[in-house]
N, C-alpha and C positions, 0 to 999 in steps of 0.2 A: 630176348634175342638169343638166336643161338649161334654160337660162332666156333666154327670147326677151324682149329689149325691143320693145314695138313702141308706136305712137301707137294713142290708141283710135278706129274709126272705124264711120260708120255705113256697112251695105253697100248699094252700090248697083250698078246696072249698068256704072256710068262705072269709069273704068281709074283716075280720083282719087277716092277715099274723100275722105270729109269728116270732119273732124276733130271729135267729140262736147265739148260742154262739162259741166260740174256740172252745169248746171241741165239738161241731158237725164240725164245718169247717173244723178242723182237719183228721177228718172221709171222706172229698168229694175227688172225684173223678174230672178229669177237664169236664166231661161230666156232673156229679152233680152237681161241682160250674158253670158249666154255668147256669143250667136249674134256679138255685137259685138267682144269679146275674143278668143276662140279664131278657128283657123283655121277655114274650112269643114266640110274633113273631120271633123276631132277633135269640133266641136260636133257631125256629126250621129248622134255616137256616145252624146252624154250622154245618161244616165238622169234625175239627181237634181241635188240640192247646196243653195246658199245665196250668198245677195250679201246684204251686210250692212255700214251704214255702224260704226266704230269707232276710238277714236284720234282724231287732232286732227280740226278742219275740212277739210272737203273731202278726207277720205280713206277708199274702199272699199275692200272684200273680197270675193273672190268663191272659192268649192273646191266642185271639181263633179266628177261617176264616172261612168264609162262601165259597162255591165253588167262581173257579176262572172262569171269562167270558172274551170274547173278547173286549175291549178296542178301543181306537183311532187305526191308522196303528201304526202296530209296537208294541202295548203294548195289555197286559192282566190285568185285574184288578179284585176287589176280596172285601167284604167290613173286617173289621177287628174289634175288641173289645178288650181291657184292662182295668184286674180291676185291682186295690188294694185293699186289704182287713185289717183291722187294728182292736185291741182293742182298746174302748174308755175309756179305765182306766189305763195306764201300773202300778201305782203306785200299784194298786191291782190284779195283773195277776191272773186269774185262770179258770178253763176248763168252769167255768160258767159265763166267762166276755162276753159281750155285744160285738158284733161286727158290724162295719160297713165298706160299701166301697163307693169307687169313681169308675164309669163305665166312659171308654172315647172310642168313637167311628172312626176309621179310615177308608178312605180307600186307598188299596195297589197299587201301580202299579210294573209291571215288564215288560222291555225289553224281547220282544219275536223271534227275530232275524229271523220273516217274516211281512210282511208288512199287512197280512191279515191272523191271527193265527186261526189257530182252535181250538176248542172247548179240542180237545184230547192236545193240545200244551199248552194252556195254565195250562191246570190241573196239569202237571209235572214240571210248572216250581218254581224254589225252592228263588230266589234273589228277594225279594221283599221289596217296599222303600215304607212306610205309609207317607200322604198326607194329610193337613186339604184343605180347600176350601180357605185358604188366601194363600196357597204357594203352592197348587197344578202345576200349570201353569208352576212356576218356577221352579218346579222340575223335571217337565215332560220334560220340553227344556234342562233340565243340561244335563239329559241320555239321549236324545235325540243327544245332540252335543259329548257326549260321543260316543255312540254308532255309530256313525260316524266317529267319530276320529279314533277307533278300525278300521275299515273298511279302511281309507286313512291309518294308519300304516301297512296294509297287503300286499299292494301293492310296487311296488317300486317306484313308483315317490318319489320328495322330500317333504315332509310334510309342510302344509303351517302355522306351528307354531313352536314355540319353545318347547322343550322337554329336560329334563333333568331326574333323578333317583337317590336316596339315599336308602342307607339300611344301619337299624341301627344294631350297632353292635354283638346285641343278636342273630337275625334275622339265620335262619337254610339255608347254601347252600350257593351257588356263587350267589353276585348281576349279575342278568341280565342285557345285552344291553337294553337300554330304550324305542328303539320302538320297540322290541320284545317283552317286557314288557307289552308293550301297549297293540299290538296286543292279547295276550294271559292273558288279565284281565280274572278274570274268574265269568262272570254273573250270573253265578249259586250261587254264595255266596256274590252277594249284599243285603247289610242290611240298607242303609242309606246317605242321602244325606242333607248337610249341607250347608247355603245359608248365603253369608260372605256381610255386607251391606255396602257402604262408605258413608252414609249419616248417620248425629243423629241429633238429639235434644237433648239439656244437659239444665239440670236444674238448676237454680241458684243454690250457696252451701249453705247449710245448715247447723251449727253447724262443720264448715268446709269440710263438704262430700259434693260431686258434682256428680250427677248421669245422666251418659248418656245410650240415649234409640234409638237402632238401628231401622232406617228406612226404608220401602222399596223402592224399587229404581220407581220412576214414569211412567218409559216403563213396568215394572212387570221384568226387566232383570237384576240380579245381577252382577254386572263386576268378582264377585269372587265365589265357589262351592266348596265343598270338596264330592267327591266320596268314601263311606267306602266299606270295602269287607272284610267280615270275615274268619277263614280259609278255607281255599280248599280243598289241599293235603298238609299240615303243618300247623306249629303253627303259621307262620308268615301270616301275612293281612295285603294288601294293601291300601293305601287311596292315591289319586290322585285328585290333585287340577287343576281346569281349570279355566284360567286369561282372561278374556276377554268381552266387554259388544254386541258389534257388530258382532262378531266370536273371535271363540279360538284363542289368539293368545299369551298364552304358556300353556302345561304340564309337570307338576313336578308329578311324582309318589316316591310313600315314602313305603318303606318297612318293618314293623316294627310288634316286636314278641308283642301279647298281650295274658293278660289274662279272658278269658272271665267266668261270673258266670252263 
């Protein structure tokens, strides 16, 4: 991941930017705070996104995409940006505080559910899971072996994993059969993929705290993944774990009402 701190500034011709406060940021638009936040080049690639205040006083957001191109088989990809934006004073909020952010750069990929997408296919697709260059790989094989699984659950042979389904009991509707479940994940509202490690380093304790630090697995293959999916058509979203380091060999999907900001 690469994460550029910089000061936010207004641009101008002079070789000193001016330093923006709250009470301009307040005023941007997400097409403003990009041009103001990002570099030159990279803003003049945005398509889309959102600036949005959230969180204490005086703190924005901002996630914005450059067009989506054709990727590996199978995937479309896309580059991505996120800032934060913060006062550097809270103790003395006011429209004339000092602001700064943190810029982090991603890029996206999405299952494209052809082997060789077009240009027009990728541009519509909406499920998109951000990637730094240390877990890229391992994220691309989780949807990968997903995306496959979906495909063996369609048919009717018998599945060569285990599978199971919970929903919890907030959750809107009848739990569905589990490899029906499977089958009809809905790609359109993937948001995220989580890479579960069984390996650590633990530190000796210190003033009695002991702190372990997950490792990555030496083939680049996690034996464990969590697949998120945000809503679809409800409130409820899915997240689906896949067990295995050689091939899947189980899924559990879990059903469960969130609230999302």
């Amino acid at each position: 991941m690469l994460g550029l701190l910089t000061a936010i500034a207004v641009q101008t011709t002079s070789a000193q930017p001016q330093v923006a406060t709250l009470g301009e940021v307040r005023t941007w638009s997400k097409f403003e705070a990009a041009d103001r936040l990002l570099p030159v080049d990279i803003a003049e690639k945005i398509v889309d996104g959102r600036f949005q205040t959230g969180g204490p006083p005086g703190f924005y957001s901002g996630f914005w995409w450059a067009s989506a191109e054709r990727a590996r088989a199978g995937f479309c990809h896309r580059s991505a940006f996120y800032a934060s934006v913060r006062v550097q004073d809270y103790a003395n909020l006011s429209a004339a505080s000092p602001m700064q952010a943190d810029v982090k750069v991603f890029t996206q990929y999405a299952p494209s559910n052809q082997n060789t997408p077009s240009a027009e296919r990728c541009a519509v697709l909406t499920g998109w899971v951000s990637t730094t260059p240390e877990d890229e790989e391992s994220k691309l094989e989780t949807l990968r072996r997903l995306v496959e699984a979906m495909d063996l659950a369609a048919n009717r042979r018998p599945l060569p994993f285990e599978i199971s389904i919970e929903c919890d009991s907030g959750t809107s509707g009848r739990c569905p059969e589990a490899r029906a479940a499977l089958r009809d994940l809905p790609l359109k509202a993937l948001y995220d993929v989580r890479l579960y490690s069984d390996r650590y380093r633990i530190e000796p304790a210190r003033n009695g705290v002991q702190v372990r630090y997950a490792l990555p697995p030496p083939d680049g293959v996690y034996a464990k993944a969590e697949v998120a999916f945000g809503r679809a058509q409800d409130a409820s979203s899915w997240f689906v774990t896949l067990e295995g380091r050689d091939q899947i060999q189980r899924i559990t999907l879990r059903r469960a009402s969130v609230i999302y900001h």
